[in-house]
DSSP file (Angstrom, degrees, kcal/mol; ACC not computed):
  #  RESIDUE AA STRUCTURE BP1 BP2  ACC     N-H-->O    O-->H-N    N-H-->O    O-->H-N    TCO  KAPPA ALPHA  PHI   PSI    X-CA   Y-CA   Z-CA
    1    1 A X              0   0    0      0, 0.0     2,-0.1     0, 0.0     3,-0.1   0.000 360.0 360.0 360.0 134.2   28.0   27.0  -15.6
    2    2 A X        -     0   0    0      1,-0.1     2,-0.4     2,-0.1     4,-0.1  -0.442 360.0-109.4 -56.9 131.8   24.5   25.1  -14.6
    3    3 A X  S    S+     0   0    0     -2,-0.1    -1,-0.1     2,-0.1     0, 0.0  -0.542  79.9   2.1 -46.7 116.1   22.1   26.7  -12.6
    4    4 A X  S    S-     0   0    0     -2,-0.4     2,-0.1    -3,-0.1    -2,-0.1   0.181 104.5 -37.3  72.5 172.2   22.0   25.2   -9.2
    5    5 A X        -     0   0    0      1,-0.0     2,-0.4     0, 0.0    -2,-0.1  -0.223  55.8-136.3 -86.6 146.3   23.7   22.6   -7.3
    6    6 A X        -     0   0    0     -4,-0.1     2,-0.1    -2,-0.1    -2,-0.0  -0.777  31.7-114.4 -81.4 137.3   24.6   19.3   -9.7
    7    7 A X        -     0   0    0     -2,-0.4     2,-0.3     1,-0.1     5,-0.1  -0.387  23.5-143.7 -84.4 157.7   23.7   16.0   -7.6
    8    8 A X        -     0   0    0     -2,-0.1     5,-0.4     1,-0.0     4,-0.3  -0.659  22.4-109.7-123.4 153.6   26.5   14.0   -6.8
    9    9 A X  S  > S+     0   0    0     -2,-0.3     4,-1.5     1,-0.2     3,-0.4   0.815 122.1  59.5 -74.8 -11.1   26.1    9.7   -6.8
   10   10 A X  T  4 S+     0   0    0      1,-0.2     4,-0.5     2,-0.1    -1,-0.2   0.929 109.9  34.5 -62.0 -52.6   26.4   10.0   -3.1
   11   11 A X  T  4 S+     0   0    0      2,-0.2    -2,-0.2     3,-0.1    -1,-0.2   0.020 124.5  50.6 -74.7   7.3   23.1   12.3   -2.8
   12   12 A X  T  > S+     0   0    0     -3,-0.4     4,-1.6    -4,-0.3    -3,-0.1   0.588 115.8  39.1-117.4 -50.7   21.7   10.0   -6.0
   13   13 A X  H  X S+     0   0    0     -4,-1.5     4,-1.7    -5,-0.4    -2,-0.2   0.611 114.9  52.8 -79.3  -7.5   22.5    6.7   -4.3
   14   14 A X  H  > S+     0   0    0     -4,-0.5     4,-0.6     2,-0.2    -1,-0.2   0.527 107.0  57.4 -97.0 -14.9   21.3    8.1   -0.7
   15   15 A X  H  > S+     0   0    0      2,-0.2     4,-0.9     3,-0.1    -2,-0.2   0.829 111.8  39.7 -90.5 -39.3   18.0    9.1   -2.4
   16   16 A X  H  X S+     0   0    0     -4,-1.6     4,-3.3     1,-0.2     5,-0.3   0.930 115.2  46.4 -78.4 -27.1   17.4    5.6   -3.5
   17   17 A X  H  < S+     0   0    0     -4,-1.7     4,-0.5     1,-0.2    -1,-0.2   0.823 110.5  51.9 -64.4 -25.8   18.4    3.8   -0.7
   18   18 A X  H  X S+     0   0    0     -4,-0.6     4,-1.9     2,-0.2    -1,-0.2   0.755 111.6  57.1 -81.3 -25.1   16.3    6.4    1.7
   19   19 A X  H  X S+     0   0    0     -4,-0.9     4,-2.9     1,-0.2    -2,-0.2   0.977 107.9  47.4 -70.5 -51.8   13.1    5.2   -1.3
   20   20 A X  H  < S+     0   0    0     -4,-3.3     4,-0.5     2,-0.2    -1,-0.2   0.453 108.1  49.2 -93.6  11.5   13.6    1.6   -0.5
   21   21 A X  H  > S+     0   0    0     -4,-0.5     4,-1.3    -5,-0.3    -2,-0.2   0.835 112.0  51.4 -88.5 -41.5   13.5    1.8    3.4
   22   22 A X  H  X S+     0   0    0     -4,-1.9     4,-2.7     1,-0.2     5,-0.6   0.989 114.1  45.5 -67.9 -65.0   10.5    3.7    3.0
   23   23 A X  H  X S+     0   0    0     -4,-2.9     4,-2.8     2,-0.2    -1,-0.2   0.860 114.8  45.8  -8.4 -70.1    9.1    0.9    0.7
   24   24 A X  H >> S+     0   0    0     -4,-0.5     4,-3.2     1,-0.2     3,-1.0   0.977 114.8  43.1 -70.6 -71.1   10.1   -1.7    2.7
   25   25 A X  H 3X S+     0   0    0     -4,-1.3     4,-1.1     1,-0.3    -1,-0.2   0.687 115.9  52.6  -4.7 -68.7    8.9   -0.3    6.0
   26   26 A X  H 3X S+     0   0    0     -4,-2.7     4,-1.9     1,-0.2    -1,-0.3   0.816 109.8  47.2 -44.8 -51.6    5.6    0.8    4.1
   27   27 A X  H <X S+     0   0    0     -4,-2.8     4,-0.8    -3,-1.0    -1,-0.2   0.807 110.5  59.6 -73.7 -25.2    5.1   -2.8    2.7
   28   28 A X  H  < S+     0   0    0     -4,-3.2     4,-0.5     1,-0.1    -2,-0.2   0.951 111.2  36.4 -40.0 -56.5    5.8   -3.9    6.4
   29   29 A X  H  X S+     0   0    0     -4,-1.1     4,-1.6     2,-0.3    -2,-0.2   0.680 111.5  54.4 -98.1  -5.9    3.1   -2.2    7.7
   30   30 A X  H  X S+     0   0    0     -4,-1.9     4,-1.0     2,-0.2    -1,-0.2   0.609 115.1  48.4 -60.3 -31.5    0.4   -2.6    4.9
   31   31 A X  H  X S+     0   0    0     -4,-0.8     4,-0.7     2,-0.2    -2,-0.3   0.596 116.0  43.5-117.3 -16.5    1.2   -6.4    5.5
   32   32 A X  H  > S+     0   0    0     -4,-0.5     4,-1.7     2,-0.1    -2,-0.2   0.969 116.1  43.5 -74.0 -61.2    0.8   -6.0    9.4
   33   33 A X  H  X>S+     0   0    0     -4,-1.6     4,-3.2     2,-0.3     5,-0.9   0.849 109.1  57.3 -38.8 -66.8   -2.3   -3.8    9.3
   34   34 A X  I  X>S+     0   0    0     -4,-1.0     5,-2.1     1,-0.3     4,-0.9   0.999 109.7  50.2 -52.2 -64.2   -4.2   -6.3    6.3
   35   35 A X  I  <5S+     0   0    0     -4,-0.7    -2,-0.3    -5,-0.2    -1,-0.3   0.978 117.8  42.9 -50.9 -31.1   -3.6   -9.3    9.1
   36   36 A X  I  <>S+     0   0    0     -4,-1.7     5,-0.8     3,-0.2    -2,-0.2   0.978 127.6  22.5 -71.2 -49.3   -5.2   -6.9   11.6
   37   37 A X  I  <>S+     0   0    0     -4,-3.2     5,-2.4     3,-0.2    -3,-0.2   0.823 130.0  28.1 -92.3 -43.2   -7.9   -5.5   10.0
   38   38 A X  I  <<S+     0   0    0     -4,-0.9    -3,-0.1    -5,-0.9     7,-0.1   0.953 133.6  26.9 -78.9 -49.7   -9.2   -8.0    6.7
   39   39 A X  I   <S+     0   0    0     -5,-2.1    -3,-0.2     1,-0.1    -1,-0.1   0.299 126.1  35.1-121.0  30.4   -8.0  -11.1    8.2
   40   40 A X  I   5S+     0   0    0     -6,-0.3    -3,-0.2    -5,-0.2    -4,-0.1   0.546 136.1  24.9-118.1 -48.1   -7.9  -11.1   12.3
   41   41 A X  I  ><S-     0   0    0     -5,-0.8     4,-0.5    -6,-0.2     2,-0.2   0.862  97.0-175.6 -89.6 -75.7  -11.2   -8.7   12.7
   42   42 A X  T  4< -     0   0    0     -5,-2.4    -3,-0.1     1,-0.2     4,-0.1  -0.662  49.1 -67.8 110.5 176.5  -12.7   -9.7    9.2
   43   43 A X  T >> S+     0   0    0     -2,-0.2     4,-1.7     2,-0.2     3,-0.8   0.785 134.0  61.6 -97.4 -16.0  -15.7   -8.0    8.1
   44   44 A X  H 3> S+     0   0    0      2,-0.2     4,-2.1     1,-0.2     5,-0.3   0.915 107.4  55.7 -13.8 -65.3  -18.1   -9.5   10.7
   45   45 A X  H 3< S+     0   0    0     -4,-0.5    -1,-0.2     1,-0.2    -2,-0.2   0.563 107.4  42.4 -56.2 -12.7  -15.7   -7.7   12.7
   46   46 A X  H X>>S+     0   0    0     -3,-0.8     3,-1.9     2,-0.2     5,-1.0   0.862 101.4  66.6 -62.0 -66.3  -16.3   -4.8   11.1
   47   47 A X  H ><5S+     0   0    0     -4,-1.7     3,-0.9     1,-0.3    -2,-0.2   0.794  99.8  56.7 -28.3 -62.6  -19.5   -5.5   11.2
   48   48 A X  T 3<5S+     0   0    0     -4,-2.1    -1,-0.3     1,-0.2    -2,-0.2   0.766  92.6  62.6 -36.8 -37.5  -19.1   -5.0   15.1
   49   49 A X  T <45S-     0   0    0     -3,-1.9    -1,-0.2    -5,-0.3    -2,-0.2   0.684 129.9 -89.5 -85.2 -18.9  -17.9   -1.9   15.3
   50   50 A X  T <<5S+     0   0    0     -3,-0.9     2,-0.5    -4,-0.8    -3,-0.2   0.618  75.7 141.2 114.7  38.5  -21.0   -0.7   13.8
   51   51 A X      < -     0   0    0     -5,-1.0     5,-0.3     1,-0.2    -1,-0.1  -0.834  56.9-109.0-115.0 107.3  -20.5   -0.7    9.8
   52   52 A X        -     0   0    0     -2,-0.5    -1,-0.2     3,-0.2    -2,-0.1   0.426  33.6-118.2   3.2 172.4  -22.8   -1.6    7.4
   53   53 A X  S  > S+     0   0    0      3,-0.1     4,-1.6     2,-0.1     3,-0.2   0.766 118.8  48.8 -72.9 -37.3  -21.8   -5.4    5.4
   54   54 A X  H >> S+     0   0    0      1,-0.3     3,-2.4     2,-0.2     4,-1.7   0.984 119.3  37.3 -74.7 -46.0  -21.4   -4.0    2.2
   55   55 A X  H 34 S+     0   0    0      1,-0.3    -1,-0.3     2,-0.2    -3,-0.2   0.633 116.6  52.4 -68.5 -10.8  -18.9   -1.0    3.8
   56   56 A X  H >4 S+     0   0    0     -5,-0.3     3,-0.6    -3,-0.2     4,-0.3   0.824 111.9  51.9 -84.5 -25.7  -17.6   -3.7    6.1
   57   57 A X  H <X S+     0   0    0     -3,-2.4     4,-3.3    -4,-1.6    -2,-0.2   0.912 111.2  45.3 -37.2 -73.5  -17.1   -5.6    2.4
   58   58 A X  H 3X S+     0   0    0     -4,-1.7     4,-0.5     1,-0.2    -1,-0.2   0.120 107.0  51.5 -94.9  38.2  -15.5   -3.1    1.0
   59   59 A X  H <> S+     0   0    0     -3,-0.6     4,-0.6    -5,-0.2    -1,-0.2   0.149 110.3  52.4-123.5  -9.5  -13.1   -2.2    3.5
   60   60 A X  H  > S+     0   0    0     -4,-0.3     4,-6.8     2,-0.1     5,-0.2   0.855 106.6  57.6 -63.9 -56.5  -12.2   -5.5    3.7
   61   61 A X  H  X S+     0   0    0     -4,-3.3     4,-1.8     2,-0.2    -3,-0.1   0.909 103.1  50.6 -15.2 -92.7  -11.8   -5.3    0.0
   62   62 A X  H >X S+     0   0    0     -4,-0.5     3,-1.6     1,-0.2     4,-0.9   0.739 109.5  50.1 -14.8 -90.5   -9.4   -2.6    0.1
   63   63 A X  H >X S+     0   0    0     -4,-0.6     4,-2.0     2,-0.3     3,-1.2   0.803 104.0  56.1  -5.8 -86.4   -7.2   -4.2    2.5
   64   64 A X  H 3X S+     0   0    0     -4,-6.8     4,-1.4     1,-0.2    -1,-0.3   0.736 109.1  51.3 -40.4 -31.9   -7.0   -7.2    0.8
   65   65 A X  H XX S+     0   0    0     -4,-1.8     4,-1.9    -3,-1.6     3,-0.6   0.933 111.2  43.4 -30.6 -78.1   -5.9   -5.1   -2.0
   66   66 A X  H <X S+     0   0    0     -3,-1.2     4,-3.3    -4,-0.9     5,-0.3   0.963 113.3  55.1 -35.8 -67.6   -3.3   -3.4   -0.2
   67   67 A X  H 3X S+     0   0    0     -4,-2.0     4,-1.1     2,-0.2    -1,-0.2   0.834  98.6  55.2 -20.7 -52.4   -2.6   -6.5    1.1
   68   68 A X  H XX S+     0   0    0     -4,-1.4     4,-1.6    -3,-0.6     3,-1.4   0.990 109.6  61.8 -75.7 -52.0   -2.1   -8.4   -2.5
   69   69 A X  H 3< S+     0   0    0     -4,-1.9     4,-0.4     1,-0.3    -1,-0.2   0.794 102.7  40.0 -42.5 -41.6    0.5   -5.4   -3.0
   70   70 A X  H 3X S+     0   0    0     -4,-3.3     4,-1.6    -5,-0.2    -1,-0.3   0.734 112.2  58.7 -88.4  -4.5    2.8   -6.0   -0.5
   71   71 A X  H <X>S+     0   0    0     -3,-1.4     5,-5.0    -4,-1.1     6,-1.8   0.852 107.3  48.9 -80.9 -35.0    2.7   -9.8   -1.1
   72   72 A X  H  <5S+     0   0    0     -4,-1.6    -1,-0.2     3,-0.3    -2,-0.2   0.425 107.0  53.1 -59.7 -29.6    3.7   -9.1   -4.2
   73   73 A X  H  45S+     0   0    0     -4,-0.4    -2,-0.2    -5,-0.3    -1,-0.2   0.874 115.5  44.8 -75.6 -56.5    6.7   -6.7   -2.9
   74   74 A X  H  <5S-     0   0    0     -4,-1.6    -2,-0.2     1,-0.1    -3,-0.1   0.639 120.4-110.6-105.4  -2.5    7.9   -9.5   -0.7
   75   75 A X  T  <5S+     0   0    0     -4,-1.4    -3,-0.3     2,-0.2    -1,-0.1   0.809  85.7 116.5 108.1  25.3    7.5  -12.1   -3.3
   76   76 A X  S   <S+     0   0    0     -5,-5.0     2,-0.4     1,-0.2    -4,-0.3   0.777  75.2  47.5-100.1 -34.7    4.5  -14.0   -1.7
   77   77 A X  S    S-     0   0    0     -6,-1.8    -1,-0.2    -9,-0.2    -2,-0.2  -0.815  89.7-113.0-114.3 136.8    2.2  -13.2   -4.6
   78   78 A X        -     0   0    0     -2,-0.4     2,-0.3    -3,-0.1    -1,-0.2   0.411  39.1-121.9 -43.7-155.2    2.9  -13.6   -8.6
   79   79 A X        -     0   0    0     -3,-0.1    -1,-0.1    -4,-0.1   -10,-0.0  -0.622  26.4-115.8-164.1 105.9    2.9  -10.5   -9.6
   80   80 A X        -     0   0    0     -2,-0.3     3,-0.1     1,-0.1    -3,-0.0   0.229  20.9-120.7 -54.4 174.8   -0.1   -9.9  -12.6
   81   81 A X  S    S+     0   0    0      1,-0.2    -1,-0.1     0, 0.0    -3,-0.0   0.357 100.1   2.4 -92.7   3.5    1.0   -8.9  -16.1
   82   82 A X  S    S+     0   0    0      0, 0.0    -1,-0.2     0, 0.0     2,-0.1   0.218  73.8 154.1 171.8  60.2   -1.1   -5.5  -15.7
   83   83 A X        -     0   0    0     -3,-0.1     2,-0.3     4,-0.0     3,-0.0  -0.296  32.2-148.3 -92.5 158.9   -3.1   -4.5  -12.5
   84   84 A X     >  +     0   0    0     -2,-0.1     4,-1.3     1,-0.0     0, 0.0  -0.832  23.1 172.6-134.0 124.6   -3.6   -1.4  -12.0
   85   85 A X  H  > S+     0   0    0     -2,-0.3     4,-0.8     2,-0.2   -16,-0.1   0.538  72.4  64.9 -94.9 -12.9   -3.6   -0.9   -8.4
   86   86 A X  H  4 S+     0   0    0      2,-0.2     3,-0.3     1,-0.2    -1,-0.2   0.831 105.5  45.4 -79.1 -28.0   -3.7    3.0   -8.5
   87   87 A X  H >4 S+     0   0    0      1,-0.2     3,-1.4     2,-0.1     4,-0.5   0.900 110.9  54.1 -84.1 -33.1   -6.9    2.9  -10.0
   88   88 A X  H 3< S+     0   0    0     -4,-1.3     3,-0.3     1,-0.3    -1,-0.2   0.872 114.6  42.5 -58.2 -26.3   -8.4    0.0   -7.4
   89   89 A X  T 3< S+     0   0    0     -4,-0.8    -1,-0.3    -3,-0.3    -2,-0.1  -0.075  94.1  91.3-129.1  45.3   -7.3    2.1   -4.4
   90   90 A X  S X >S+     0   0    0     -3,-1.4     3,-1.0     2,-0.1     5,-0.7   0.662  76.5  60.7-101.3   8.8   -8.6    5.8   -5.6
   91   91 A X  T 3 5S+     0   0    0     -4,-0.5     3,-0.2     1,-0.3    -1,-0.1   0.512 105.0  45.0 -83.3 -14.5  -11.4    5.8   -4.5
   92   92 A X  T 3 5S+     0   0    0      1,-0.2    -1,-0.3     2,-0.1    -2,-0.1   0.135  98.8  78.0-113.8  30.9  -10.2    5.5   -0.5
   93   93 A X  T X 5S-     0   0    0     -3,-1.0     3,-1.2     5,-0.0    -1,-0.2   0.457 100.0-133.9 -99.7   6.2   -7.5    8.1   -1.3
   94   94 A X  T 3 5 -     0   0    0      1,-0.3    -3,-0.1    -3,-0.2     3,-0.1   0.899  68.6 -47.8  57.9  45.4  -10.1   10.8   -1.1
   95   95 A X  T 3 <S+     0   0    0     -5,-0.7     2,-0.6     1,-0.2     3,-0.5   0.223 107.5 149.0  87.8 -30.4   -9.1   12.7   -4.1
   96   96 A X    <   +     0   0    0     -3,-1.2    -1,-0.2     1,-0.2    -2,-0.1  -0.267  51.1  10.9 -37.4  91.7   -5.6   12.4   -2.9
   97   97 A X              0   0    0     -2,-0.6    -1,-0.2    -3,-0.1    -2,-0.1   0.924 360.0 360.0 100.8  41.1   -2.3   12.2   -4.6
   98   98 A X              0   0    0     -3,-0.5    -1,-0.1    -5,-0.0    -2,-0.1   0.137 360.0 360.0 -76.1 360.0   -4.0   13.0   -7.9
């Protein structure tokens, strides 16, 4: 007998379906938030709020980034032959998720 409980395709399939609401949701609000922030305020608007240009630059940056990802989830954007989008966005994960 196996050590511990054996996963079942109910608990296998419930895990993936529970992965791609979280996805989708995720890519929802990455693609709400990038209209709010990159391309509704802008970095002028940034700018306002009392942030440098270049950090208002590259927090635009980001975004759009973020941005290009979920366009790319919903099928708006091609989708390159080798990005690597974990390395573009570690630097705002603060060491996170290493």
């Amino acid at each position: 007998m196996t050590a511990g409980q054996q996963p079942t395709i109910e608990q296998v399939n419930g895990q993936l379906t529970a992965a791609a609401l979280q996805l989708h949701l995720l890519m929802n609000r990455i693609t709400d938030l990038h209209l709010q922030f990159s391309v509704k305020l802008g970095a002028a608007g940034l700018q306002a709020l009392g942030t440098s240009a270049a950090d208002a630059a590259d927090i635009v940056a980001h975004w759009d980034t973020l941005g290009t990802v979920a366009d790319i989830y919903f099928g708006r954007a091609p989708q390159p032959s080798a990005y690597p989008f974990d390395d573009a966005l570690a630097d705002v994960r603060g060491g996170q998720a290493d």
